[in-house]
N, C-alpha and C positions, 0 to 999 in steps of 0.2 A: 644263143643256141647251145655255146657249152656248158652254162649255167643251168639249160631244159636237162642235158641230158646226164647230169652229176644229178640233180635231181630222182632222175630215174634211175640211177644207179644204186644212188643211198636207200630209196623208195623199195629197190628188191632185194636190198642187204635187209631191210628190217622186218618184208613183209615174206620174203621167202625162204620157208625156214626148214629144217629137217630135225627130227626131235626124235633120238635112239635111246630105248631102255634097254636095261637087260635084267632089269628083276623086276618082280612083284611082289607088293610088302603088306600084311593085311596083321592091321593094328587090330589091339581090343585092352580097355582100359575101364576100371571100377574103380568107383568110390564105398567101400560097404559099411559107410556111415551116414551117406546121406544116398544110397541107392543110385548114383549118377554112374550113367555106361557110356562110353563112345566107342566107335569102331571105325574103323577105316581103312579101305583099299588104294595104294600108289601105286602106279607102276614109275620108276625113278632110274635114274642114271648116277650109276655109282661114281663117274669121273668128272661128269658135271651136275655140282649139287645146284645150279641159279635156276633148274626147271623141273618138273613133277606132273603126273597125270593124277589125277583124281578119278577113282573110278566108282560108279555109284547108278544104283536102279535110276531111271524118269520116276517123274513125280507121279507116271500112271504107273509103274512098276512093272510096265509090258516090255520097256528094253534097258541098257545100261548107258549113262552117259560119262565120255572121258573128256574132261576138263583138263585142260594142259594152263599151267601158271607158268610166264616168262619171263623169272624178275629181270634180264638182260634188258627187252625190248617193253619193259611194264606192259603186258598183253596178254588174256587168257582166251585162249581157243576150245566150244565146246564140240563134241564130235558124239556120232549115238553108232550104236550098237546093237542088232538084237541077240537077246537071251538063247538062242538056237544058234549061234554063230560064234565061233573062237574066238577069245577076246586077245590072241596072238597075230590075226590074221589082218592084215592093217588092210589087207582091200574090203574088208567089211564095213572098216569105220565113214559114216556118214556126216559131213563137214557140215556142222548148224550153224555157227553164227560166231566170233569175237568180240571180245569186250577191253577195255582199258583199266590197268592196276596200277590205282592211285597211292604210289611213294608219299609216306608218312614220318619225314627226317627224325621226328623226336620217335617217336619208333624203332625207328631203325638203329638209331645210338642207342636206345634202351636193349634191342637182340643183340647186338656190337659186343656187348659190354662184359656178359657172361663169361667164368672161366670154369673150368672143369675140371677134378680129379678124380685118377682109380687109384683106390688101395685095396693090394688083394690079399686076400680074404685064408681061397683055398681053391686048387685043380679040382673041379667036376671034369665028367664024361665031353670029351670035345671042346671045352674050354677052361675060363676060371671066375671064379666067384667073388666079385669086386663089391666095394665099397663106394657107390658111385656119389659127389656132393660137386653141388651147384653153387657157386660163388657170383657174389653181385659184378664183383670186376677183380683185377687180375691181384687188386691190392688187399682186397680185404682180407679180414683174419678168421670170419665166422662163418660158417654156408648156410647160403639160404635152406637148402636142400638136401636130405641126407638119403639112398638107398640101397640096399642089396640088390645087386643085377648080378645075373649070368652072361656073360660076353660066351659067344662060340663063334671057333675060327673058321674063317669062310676066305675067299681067297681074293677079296675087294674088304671094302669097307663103309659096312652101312651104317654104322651106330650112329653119325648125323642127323640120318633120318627119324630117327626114333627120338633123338632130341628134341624133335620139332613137334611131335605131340605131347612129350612128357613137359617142356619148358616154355611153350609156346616162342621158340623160334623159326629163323630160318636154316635151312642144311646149309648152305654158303657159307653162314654166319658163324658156325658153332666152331670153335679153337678146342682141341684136344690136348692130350700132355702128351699122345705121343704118334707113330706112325703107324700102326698094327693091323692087321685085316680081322675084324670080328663083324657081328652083329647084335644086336641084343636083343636075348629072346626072353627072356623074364626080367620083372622087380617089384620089390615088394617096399612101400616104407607105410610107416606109423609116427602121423604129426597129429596138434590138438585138432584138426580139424578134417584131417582125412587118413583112412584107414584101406591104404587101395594097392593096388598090383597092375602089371601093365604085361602084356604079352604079345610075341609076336609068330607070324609065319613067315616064311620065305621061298619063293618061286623063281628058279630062273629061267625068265621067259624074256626072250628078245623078241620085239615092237618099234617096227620102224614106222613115223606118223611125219608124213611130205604134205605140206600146208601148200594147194595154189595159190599163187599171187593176186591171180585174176578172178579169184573165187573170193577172198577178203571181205568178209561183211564187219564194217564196224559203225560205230554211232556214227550221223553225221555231225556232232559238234562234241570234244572231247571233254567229261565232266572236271569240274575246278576241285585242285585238292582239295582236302582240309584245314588246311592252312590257308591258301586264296579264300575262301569261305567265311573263315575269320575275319581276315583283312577285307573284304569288303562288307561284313558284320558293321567293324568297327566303324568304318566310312560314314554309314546312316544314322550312329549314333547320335545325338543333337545335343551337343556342348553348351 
C-alpha cells in the first residue's frame, strides 16, 4: 500500500506541472549567401532556462500551436489556440496531446561543452556593442565562431535564449563570462560559408500554462532512444 501511494505521489510531481513565462521572444535569422531564413516565436522563462514554448500556426494555418519542451521531465506538451484569441490568455489554451523527449548523452556533452566570450566593442543607444565568439570548450585557444552583437539592457537575462538558435544549443546549457541582464537584439558575422545576421524582438507577456494530471495523453509505450536502437542494431547483427 505505501509503495501504491509513493507511486502516486512521484506520478503527480512529474505529471502535474505549472509552466510560467514572462516574455515573448520572436527570432529571425538569414543566410544571404545561400538564401536560408528561420524564424521563430518562444514564449520562455527567464529564471528557468530547462523549459520553452514554442509558438507557431497549425499545419492548417487556421489557429497557433504551443509546444512546451520539458527538459526536466523529457516531455513536450502541445496546446492550440485560435488566431482571434490572446496568446496571453491561458484560459484560451486548448490541451491536445504529450509526447516524450528522447535524451541524446553524446549530444548533450557536445551543448555542455561550449564556452563563450564578449569583447566590447563600443556604447550604442541602450546597450553595448560586443564582439561575441563561440569556443569548442573552455580550453581551447581558437573560436569556432566570431560576431558583432548588440547586447541591450533589460532587467533579466535572455541572451541564453538567443544562443540556442545561433549555436544550436540549449538555454540551461549555455555558461557566460559573466552575470549582466541584456538581451540580444542584433548580429551580424561573415564566415567562408555564411553571410548572415540574426535578430530579435522582445515582449513582456506573462503566461501561466497549468497541465491536468488527469488529462495526460501520452504514447502508450515509451519510444527507445537512439542509443537502445543502436544497441539492439547491434544484437542482430550475425557474427
Amino acid at each position: 500500500m505505501k509503495l501504491f501511494l509513493l507511486f502516486l505521489s512521484v506520478s503527480n510531481i512529474v505529471f502535474s506541472q505549472t509552466y510560467q513565462f514572462d516574455y515573448l521572444i520572436k527570432f529571425a535569422m538569414a543566410n544571404h549567401k545561400n538564401g536560408y531564413t528561420k524564424s521563430n516565436d518562444q514564449f520562455v522563462n527567464s529564471k528557468k532556462l530547462f523549459y520553452y514554448g514554442s509558438f507557431s500556426p497549425t499545419l492548417d494555418k487556421k489557429a497557433y500551436n504551443l509546444i512546451i519542451y520539458d527538459y526536466t521531465n523529457n516531455l513536450m506538451h502541445t496546446f492550440e489556440i485560435a488566431k482571434t484569441d490572446s496568446p496571453s490568455d491561458s484560459s484560451k489554451y486548448i490541451y491536445k496531446n504529450s509526447g516524450y523527449l528522447l535524451p541524446n548523452e553524446k549530444l548533450i556533452k557536445e551543448q555542455k561543452a561550449p564556452f563563450y566570450t564578449h569583447t566590447f566593442v563600443e556604447n550604442i543607444p541602450g546597450g553595448k556593442r560586443m564582439i561575441l565568439r563561440k569556443f569548442k570548450n573552455e580550453k581551447a585557444k581558437k573560436a569556432d565562431v566570431e560576431m558583432t552583437a548588440d547586447f541591450i539592457e533589460i532587467d533579466t537575462d535572455l541572451r541564453p535564449f538567443s544562443y540556442v538558435e545561433l549555436f544550436a544549443t540549449r538555454a540551461d546549457f549555455v555558461k557566460l563570462p559573466d552575470n549582466e541582464n541584456y538581451y540580444l537584439r542584433d548580429a551580424k558575422w561573415k564566415v567562408k560559408d555564411s553571410d548572415g545576421e540574426y535578430h530579435t524582438n522582445i515582449y513582456k507577456i506573462p503566461l501561466t500554462i497549468t497541465l491536468d494530471s488527469s488529462k495526460i495523453k501520452l504514447p502508450k509505450e515509451k519510444p527507445k532512444s537512439a542509443e537502445e536502437q543502436i544497441e539492439e542494431w547491434k544484437k542482430t547483427i550475425v557474427r
